[in-house]
N, C-alpha and C positions, 0 to 999 in steps of 0.2 A: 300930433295928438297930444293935447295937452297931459300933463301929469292927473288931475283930476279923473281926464276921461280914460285915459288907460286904468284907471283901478277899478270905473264902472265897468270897464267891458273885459277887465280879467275877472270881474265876481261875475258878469253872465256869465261868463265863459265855464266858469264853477259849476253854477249852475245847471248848466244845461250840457253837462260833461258827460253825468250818466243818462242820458235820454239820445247822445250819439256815439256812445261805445257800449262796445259788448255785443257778439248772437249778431253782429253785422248790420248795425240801424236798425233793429227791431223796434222800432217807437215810430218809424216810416213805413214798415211795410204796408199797412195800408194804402199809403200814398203811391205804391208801385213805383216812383219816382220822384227825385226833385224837382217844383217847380222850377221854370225858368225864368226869364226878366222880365218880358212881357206879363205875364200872368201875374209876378209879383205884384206890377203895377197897377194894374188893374185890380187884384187886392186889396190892395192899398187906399185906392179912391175909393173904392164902393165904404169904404169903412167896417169896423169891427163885427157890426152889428148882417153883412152882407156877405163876411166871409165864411165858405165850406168848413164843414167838420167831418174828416175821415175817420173811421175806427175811431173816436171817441177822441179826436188830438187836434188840438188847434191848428190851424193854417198859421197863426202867425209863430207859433212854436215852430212847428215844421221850418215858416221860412228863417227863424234865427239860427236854429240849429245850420241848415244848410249854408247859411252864409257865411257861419259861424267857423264850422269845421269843414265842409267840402269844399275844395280847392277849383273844384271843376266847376262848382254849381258858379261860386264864384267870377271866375274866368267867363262860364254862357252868360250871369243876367250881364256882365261889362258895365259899360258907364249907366245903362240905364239903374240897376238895381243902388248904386251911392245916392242920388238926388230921391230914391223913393224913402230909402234910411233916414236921409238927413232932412227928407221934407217932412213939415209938420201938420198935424193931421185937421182935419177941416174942422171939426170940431172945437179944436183949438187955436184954430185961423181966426175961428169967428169968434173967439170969445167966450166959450163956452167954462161953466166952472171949474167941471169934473166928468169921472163914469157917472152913468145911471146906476139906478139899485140893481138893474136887470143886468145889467153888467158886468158889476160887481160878483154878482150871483155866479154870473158863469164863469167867471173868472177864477170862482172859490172853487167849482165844481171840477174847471179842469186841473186844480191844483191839487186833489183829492184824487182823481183816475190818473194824475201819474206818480202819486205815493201806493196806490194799490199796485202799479204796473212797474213799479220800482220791487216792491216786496214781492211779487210773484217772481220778476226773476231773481230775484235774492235766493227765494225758494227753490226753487228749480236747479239753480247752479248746486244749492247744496243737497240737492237729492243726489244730481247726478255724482258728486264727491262720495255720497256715503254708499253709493250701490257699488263703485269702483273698489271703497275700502270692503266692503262683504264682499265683494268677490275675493279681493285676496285673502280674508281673514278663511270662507270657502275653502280657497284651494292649499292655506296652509293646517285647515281641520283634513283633509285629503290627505296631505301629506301623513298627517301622525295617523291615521285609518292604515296605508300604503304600510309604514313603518312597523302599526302592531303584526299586520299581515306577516310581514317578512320575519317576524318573530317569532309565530307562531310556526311556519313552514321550518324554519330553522331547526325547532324545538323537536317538530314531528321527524324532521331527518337525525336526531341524535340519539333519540330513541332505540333504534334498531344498534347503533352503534354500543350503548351502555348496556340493552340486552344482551351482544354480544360479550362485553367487558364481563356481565355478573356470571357468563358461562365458562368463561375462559380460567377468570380465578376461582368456579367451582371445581374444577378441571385440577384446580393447582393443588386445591383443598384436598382431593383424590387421591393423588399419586402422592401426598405429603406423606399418607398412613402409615408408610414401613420408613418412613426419617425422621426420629423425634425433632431434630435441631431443625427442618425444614418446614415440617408441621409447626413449631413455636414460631416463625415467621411468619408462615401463610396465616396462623391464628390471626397473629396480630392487624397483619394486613386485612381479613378479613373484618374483624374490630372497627380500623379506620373507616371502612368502606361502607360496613352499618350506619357507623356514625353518621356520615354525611348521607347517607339513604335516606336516615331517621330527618335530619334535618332539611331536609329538601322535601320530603312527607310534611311536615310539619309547617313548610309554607306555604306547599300547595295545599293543603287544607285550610289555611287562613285566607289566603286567596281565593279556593273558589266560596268560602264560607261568608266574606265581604263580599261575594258579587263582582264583575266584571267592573275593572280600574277607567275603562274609555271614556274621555270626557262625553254627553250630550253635543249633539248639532249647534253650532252658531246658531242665537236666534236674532234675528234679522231686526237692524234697529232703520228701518225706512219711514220716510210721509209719503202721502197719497199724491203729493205732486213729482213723483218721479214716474219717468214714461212705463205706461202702460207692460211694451213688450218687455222692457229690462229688468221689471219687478217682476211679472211672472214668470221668465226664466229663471232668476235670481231665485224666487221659491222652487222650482222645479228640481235647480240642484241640490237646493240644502234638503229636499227631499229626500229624493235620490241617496245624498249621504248619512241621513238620518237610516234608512234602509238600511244603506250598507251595513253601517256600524251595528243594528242591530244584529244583524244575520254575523257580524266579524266576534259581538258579544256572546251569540247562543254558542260560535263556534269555539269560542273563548273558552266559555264553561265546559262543554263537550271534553275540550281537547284538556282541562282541568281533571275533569272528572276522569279521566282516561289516565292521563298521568299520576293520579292519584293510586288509579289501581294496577298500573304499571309497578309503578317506584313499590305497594304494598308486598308484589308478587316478589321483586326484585330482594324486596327488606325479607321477605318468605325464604327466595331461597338459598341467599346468604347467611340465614341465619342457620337453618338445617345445617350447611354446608360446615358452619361452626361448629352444633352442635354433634355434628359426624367425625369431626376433629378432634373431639375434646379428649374418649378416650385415648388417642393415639398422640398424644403432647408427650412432653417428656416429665417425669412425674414431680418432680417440683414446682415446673409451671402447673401441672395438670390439682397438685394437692394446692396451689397456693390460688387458685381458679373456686375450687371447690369446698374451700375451709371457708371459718370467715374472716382473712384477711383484710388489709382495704383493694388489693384489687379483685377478691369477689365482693366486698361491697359496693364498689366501683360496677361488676359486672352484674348486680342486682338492680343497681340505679338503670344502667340499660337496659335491664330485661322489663322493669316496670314500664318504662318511657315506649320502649318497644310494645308494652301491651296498650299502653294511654292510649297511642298512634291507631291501634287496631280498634279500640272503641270507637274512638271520633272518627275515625274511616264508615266503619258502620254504621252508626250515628248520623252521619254526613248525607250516606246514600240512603238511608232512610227514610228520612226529610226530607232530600231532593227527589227522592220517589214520591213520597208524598206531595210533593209541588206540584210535579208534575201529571200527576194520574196517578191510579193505584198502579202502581209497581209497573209503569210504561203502559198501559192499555189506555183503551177507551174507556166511556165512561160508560159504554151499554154493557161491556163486555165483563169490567169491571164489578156492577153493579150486580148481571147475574149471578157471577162468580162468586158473590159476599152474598147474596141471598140463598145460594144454594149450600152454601158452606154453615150459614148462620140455620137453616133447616136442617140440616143433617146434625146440629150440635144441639140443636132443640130435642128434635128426635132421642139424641143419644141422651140426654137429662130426665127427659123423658121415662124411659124405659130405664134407664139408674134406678130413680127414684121409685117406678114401680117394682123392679127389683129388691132393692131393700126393704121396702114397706110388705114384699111378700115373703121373704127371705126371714123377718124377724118372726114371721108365723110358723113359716114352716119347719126350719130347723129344730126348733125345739119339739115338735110333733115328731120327727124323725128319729130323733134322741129319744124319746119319752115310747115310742114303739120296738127301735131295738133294744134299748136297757128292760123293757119285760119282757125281751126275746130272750136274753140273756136270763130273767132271773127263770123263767119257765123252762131251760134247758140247764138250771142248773150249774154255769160254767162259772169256773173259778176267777176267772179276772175276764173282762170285756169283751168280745171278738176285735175281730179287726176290722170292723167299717166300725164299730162302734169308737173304736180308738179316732179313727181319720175322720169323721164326721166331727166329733168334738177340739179334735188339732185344725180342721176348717174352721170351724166354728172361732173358735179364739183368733186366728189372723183375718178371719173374714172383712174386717174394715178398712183396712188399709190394703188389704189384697183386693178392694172393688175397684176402691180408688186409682190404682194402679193400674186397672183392666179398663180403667176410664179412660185414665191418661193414652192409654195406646192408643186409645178406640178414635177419643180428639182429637190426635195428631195424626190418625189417618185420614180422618174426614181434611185436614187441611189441604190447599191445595200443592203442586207441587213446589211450585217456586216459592211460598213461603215456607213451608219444611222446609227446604231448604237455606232458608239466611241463616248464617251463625246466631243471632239473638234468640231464634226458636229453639234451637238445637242446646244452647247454654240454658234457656229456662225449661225445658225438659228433661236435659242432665239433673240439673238441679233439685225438678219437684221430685222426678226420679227415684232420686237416689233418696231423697229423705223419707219418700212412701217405703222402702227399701228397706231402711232403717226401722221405718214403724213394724213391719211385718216382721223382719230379724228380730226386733224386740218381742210382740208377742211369739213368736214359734219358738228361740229359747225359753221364753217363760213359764210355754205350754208344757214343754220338752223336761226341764226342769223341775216344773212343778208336778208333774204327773208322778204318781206313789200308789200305793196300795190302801189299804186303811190301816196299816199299821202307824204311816207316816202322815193319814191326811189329817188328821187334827195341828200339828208341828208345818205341815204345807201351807196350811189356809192360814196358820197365826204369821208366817213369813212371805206369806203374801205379795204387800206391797214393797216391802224392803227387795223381794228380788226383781219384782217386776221394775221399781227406781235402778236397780243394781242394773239389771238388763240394758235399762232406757241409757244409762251413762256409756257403758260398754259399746253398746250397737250406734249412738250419735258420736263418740268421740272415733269410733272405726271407722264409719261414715263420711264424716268429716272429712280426716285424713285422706280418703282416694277421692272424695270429690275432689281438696284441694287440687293432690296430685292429676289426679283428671282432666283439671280445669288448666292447671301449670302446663301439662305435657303437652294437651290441643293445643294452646293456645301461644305459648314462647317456647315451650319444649323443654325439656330433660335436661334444663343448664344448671346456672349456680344456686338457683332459687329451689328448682325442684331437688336439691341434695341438699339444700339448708330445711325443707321440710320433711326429707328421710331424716336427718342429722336429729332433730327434735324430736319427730316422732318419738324415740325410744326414751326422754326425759316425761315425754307427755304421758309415754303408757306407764314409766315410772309413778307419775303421781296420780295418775287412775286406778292402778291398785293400792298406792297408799290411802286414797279417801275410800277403796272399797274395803279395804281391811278394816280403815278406821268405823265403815257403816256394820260392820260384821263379827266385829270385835268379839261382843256379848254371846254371840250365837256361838263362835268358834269354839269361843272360852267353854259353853256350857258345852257342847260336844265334847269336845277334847275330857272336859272331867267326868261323863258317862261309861266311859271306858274303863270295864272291869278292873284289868290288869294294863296298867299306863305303862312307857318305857319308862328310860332313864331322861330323855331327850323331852318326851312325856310330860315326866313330872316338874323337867327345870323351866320350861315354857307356863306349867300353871303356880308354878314358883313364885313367876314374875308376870303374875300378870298385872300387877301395878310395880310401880317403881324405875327406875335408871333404865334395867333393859326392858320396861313393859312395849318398846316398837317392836326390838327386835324380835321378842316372846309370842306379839301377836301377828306376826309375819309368817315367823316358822310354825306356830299353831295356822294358821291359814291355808299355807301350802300341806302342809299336813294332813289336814280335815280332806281339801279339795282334793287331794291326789290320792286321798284312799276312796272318798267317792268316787272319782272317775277311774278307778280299777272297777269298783263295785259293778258303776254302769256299761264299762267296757266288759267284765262278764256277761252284762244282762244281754246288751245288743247280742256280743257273739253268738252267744247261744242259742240267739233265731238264726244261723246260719249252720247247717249241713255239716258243710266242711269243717267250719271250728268244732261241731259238738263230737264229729266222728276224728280229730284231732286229739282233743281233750279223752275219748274213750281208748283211743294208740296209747297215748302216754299210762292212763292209768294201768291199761295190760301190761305195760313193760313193767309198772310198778310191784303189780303181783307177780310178773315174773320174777322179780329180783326177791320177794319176799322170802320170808323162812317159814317152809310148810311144816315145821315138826309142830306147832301150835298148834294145829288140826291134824295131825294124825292120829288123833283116840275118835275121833268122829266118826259115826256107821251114818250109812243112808238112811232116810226115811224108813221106817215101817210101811207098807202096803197101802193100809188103808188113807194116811195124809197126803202119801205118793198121788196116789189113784184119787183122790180130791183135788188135789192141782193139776189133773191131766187137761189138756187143752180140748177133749172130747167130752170133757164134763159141763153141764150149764153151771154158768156164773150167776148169781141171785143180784149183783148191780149193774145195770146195763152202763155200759162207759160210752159218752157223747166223744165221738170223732169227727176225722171230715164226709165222713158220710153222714152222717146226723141231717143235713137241707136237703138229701135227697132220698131221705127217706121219709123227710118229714111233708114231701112233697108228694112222696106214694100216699099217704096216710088222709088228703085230704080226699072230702066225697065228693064223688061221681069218678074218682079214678079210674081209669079200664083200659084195655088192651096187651100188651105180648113186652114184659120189660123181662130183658136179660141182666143177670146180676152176676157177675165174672171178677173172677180171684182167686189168686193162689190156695194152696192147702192152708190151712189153718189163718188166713186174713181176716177173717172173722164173719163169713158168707153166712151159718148156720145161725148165727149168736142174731145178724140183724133181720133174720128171718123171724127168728122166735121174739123178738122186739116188734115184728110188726102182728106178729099173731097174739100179743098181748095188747095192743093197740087198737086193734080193730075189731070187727063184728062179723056177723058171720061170712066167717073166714076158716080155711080146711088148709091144713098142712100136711105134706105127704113127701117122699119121696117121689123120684123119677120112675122109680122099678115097681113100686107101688102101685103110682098111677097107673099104669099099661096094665099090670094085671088087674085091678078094678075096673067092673061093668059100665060102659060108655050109661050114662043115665042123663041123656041130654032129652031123651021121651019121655020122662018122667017130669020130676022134679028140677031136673037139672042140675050143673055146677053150683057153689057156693061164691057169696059175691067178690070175692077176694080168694083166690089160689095161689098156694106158697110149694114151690117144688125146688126141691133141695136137690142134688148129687146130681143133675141132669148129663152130667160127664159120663155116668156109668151107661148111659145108653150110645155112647159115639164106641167105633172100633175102626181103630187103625188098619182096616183095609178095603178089600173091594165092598162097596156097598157098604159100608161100616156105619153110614148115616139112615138107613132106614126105619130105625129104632126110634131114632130122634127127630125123622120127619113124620112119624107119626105120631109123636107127643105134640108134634107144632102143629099137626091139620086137627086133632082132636084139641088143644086151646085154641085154634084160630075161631074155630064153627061158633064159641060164646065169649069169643075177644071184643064182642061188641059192648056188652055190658056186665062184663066183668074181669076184672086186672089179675092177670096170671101174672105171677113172677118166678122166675124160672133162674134156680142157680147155678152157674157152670163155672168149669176149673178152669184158669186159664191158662192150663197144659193145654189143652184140647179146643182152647176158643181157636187157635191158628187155622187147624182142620174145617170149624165150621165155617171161619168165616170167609177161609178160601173156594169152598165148594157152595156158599148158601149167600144170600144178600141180604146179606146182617140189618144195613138199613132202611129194608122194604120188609123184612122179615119181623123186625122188633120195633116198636113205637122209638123205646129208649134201652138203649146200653148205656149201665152202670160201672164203671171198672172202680173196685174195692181199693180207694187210697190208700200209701201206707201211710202203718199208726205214727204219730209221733212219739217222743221219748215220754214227756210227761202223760201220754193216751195209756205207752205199756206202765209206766211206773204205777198210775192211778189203777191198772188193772191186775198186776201183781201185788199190789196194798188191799185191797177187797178179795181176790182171792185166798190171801193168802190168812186176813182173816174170820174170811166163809170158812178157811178148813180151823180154823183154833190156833193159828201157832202164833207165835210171837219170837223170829228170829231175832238175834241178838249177832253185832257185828263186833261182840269184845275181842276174838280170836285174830280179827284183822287189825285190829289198833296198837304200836307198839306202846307199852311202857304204860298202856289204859288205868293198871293197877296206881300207878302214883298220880292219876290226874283230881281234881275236882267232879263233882257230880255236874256243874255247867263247863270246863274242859272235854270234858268226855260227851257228855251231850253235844256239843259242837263238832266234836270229832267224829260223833255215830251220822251225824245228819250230814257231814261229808262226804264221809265213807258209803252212806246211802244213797246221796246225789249221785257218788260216780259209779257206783254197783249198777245201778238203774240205769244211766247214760251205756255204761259197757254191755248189759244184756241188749239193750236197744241195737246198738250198733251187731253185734253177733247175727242178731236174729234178721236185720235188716227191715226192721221195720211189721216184722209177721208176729201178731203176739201169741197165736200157737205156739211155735220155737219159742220165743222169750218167756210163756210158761214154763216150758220143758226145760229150758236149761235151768229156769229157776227152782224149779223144783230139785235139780239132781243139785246141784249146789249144799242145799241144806243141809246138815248135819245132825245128828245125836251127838250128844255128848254123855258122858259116864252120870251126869247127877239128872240127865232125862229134859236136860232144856236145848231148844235147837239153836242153832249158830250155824254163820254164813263164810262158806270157804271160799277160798280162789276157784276163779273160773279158769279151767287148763282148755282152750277150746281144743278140737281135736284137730288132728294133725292133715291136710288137705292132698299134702304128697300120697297118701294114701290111694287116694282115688286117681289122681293126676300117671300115678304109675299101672291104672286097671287100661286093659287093651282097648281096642275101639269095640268090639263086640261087646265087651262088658258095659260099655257105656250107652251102646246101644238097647241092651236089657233095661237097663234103668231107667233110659228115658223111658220106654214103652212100659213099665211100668208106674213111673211118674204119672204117664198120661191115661194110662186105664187103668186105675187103683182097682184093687181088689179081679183082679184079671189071673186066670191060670198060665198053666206053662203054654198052651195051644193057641191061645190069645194073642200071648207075648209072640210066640215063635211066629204067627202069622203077619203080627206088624211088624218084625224084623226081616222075615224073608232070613230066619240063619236056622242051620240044622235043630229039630227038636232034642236031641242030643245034649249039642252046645248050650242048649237054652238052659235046659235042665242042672247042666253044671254048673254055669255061670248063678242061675237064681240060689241051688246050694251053697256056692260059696258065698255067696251074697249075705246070706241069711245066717251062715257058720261067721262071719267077720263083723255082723253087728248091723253093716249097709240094707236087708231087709227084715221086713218082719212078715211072718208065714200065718197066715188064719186059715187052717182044711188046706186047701188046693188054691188059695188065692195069693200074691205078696203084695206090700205095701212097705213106701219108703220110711225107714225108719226117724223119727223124732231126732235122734243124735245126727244123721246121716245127711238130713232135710236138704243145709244149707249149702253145706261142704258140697253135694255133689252137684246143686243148681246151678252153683259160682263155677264150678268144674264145669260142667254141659256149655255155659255160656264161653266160657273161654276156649273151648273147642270148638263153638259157634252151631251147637245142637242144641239150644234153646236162649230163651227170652230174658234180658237180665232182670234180675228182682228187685 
């Protein structure tokens, strides 16, 4: 072969290179086979225009290819297939020019289907490359899925291991307590161990707060000419792993969220564990912790960092609740939950609002009905709902608010009460409603005076109400801080760096109150009659170099004699302090010098016998029986009221109060009544019956009640419409009310309160001048002669207060006794003006030394006043004899007084021997 023709038949060869490699002669499969030699030839002769077209591909491509590159095809056509090559085609035999256009045509056409059958498997080849590469790109996304796994399982297995670690050295923290030098190690280690708590909190909250790190699934970069089944596998996986990772991501966060509040719990109880250490350091570390050194500023930097960590933890789960659903629920569940909650706080606004709106009506109608209860009874300062209605009244707004606040926080539901964020905004309004109420109820407290002071009240007003508001918000303050410090990081350096202040801060809280009070001190302080020395050099200076220190000590001054003031005032609504205060001043008159009153005679007769306690008094004095009498007094009153109390409690006195009150109304005796003609056939009772002494009808023995159950079946027959009261001793209520059913017997039992000091003081002032006198307390005052006329008046009005406190207490309360001993007190003196001596009470051993039969005379006569000796001896069951000497000596030693054939306990004797009987436990105490 010539040179020429070899480079014709190595460019077919080029050619038609790709048309028989690759996919195994894919450009013949149609042909199912090579032709052979025969066939070739025959081919051949028929010409171009006769030859088969398989699958879209020439016959005569086919046969160059196969000549071309198959060895075999080859070898079968033999010598025939050379002379069909090299013979020339008949068309060209004869002469012919060229192809036809038809020819041409197909010629172009099949040069075209095997450039389209070239680029399909172009395409093909490179699908199948790119599914191979997704597959491994697949299984190397697999891999890093496989890898977070194993990290995540890691993670959860360390866990148990670092809980144990945070137990082990709380453990350490424990037993450090009694070893300073071991305690300042485990401190420190505990420090470190925070440290990296805090900082290990602090990524996993950035972590889970960024969202899960996993990259997304491969996304599949394919054409549509890769097989059918190896794409849809190929999607099936990267499904599948898309799945996965999701469910590896929820788990991601989970296991986030979980470490989160692990490592919180861990940083919780490490730090306790610390702050359980801290007393027990040794105290250098312990002062150089809790000063402000740099390493407690060092250890306030952590305490802050430490609180940061706890916000954005709450914070975190917050918002991830709220991602998620409300607070982990459904959304049905959810939804009723917030409807029910959102009604229930309707509700409660609701009824707020009509509360106040009916509240601002009515209080002041409540106000405006007691205050002319008060002024129609005459009483000198307010009662006491009058008092606490208007001390309501002043905190009323802030106290609703408050009663709000609970009421909301109950309607919440559980689980949100419970998150710390509720709990801190609750503390918080809390305490500041807290604040407002402290402000007004000292202001109330404060402000509350007399009319001597309420003009000086109402002008200082708002300066104490401001004074108030500073005091109660900066105290407020302070335990929130503390409050909020000790929940929340606890009782470390921070919370002693807010003790450590505190006491600068209350510093300059009373310097700006001095400075707002300045004027007021000042003018107080120079009201004062007779100033000290201490006194005068504070208004010395009230301007100038020491005008601070001046108005300071003028401050404390002012304040600390007020608060003695008002600590007398409270005491003295207490019992105990006032019968304290009446011990001391008896010890005072004992210690006195009596020869100042020794020219002094008793009373004459007739002033005696005007302040006898059986005499009517012309002012009726409002006690605590005053509402329940004033309760009998209203109309249609009726039925069976018992009125019980001691001798001289004042049983007669509110009798004759009601007999001046009322209308036709009859007053009588018990022994009286009985002997008056029953007239219930006639005319009848009167609408109101008043029976005094009803005791005198009881007798301490057999049958001793017949007397007095026929006073109760003659008022019972017209207890329908008309109100018998009926007064008994309460020597002898024991007896009836042991033998008779006092509360089926009687509508109402009254038992006669006792009086208070200021009831007897008000009542020995009127009596004493109903009778004309005008005692004078010079004889008690020492040195009276060199005082001033306002000394001395300060001193009488003292000596008055506690004169009147000491007959109180003596008498126990009975202002019969507290007549009597006030009368025997008083004196003559030689120029005919009276004056008031020491009270010597009488000696109680007296009686404590009489036998038990003497004591049993007395009682029985206690209990049947005006009783003979036959009487007495039959409710003793002791010889007539005995009785008869016992009531003589009785009556020879002072302890009775004799009227004819009857005795009754004497005035002097009264108490002494009630307090005797009760301590032998033979009667009731007083």
């Amino acid at each position: 072969m010539t040179g020429a023709a070899k480079s014709r038949t190595d460019a077919a060869n080029n050619r038609l290179q790709p048309w028989c490699s690759g996919s195994k002669m894919a450009v013949l499969s149609p042909m199912r086979a090579a032709p052979r030699g025969a066939d070739l030839k025959r081919y051949w002769s028929a010409g171009p225009a006769r030859w088969p077209r398989r699958g879209g591909t020439s016959v005569l491509l086919a046969i160059l290819a196969c000549l071309a590159f198959s060895p075999g095809a080859r070898a079968e056509a033999g010598a025939g297939a050379a002379p069909v090559l090299n013979a020339t085609p008949p068309s060209a035999a004869s002469g012919d020019a060229g192809p036809t256009p038809e020819e041409q045509a197909r010629v172009e056409a099949d040069r075209l289907e095997a450039a389209r059958l070239e680029a399909a498997r172009r395409a093909r080849s490179t699908a199948e490359q790119q599914i191979a590469l997704e597959r491994r790109r697949l299984a190397a996304y697999a891999l890093v899925l496989s890898a977070a796994e194993s990290r995540l399982d890691a993670a959860a297995g360390d866990r148990d291991v670092e809980a144990e670690a945070a137990l082990g050295l709380r453990q350490q923290a424990v037993e450090a307590h009694s070893r300073p030098a071991v305690a300042d190690a485990v401190y420190d280690e505990l420090r470190t161990e925070l440290r990296a708590t805090r900082s290990r909190l602090d990524a996993t909250l950035r972590r889970a707060s960024r969202g899960t790190d996993l990259p997304p699934a491969p996304v599949l970069e394919t054409n549509d000419l890769a097989p059918g089944d190896s794409l849809s596998a190929l999607r099936t996986l990267q499904a599948a792993l898309q799945e996965r990772r999701d469910r590896l991501a929820v788990r991601q966060h989970a296991d986030d969220r979980t470490e989160a509040r692990l490592l919180l719990g861990r940083l919780t109880l490490l730090n306790q564990a610390r702050l359980d250490l801290l007393p027990h350091l040794s105290t250098g570390k312990r002062r150089a912790l809790t000063s402000f050194s740099p390493a407690a500023w060092n250890q306030v930097s952590a305490e802050f960092e430490h609180l940061a960590l706890i916000i954005r933890y709450h914070a975190f789960v917050l918002i991830d609740a709220a991602r998620q659903g409300v607070l982990g629920r459904d959304i049905l569940s959810a939804s009723v939950l917030l409807a029910a909650s959102t009604v229930m706080w309707v509700l409660a606004f609701v009824v707020f609002a009509i509360w106040r709106t009916t509240a601002r009506r009515l209080f002041p109608v409540w106000e405006q009905r007691l205050q002319a209860k008060n002024l129609a009874t005459l009483r000198a300062s307010p009662e006491f709902r009058l008092k606490l209605l208007r001390l309501f009244m002043s905190v009323r707004g802030p106290l609703e608010w408050l009663v709000l606040l609970f009421v909301l926080r109950g309607f919440l539901p559980t689980h949100v009460r419970a998150l710390l964020e509720v709990q801190i905004l609750g503390l918080i309004v809390g305490w500041l409603l807290i604040a407002a109420v402290a402000t007004r109820l000292l202001d109330a407290l404060f402000g509350a005076g007399g009319a001597r002071t309420s003009r000086s009240t109402r002008a200082l007003g708002p300066l104490r109400l401001r004074s108030m508001r500073l005091v109660s918000n900066v105290s407020v303050g302070f335990i929130l801080v503390l409050t909020l410090t000790a929940r929340l990081v606890g009782k470390g350096a921070f919370y002693h760096w807010v003790l450590a202040i505190g006491w600068p801060a209350a510093a300059l809280t009373l310097m700006l109150l001095v400075a707002w009070w300045r004027e007021v001190v000042f003018e107080q302080l120079a009201r004062q009659r007779r100033p000290g020395g201490v006194q005068r050099w504070m208004l010395a200076n009230r301007t100038g170099r020491y005008a601070p220190v001046a108005a300071l000590a003028a401050t404390v001054d002012v304040v600390v004699r007020g608060l003695a003031r008002s600590a007398r005032t409270v005491g003295s609504r207490f019992v105990s302090v006032r019968r304290t205060l009446a011990f001391l001043f008896r010890q005072e008159l004992n210690r006195a010098d009596r020869s100042s009153v020794s020219d002094l005679i008793d009373l004459p007769p007739a002033p005696f016998d005007s302040l006898s306690p059986t005499a009517a008094g012309e002012v009726w004095i409002t006690t605590r029986l005053q509402p329940m009498l004033d309760r009998l007094a209203e109309p249609g009153a009726a039925g069976l009221i018992a009125l019980v109390g001691e001798w001289g409690s004042g049983k007669s006195a509110a009798l004759d109060h009601l007999y001046g009150r009322l209308d036709d109304v009859r007053r009588m005796t018990a022994v009286d009544l009985m002997k008056a003609p029953d007239r219930r056939a006639s005319r009848g009772d009167a609408a109101v019956m008043l029976v005094d002494d009803v005791e005198a009808l009881v007798r301490f023995d057999v049958g001793g009640l017949a007397a007095f159950d026929r006073c109760i079946d003659r008022a019972r027959r017209s207890a329908d419409g008309t109100l018998w009261v009926l007064s008994i001793d309460s020597a002898a209520w024991p007896l009836i009310s042991r033998l008779r059913h006092v509360r089926t017997l009687f509508r109402t039992v009254i038992e006669v309160p006792r009086w208070t000091d200021t009831a007897v003081a008000e009542l020995l002032g009127s009596r004493t001048a109903q009778a004309g006198l005008r005692p004078l307390y010079d004889r008690m005052i020492e040195d009276a002669g060199s005082m001033d006329e306002i000394d001395l008046a300060e001193a009488v009005e003292a000596k008055s207060a506690a004169f009147m406190l000491l007959l109180w207490d003596a008498s126990a309360g009975n202002p019969g006794v507290a007549l009597h001993l006030w009368r025997s007190v008083l004196g003559v003196g030689p120029d005919g003006r009276v004056f008031v001596r020491p009270l010597h009470p009488l000696a109680e051993a007296t009686i404590e030394r009489l036998p038990l039969e003497a004591l049993f005379v007395y009682r029985a006569v206690l209990r049947q006043p005006d009783a003979d000796g036959t009487d007495v001896a039959a409710a003793t069951r002791l010889p007539a004899g005995m009785v008869a000497d016992i009531l003589s000596a009785g009556v020879r030693e002072g302890h009775l007084l004799r009227t004819g054939e009857t005795h009754r306990i004497s005035w002097d004797w009264f108490r002494p021997l009630t307090r005797s009987l009760v301590r032998h436990h033979l009667g009731d105490a007083p």
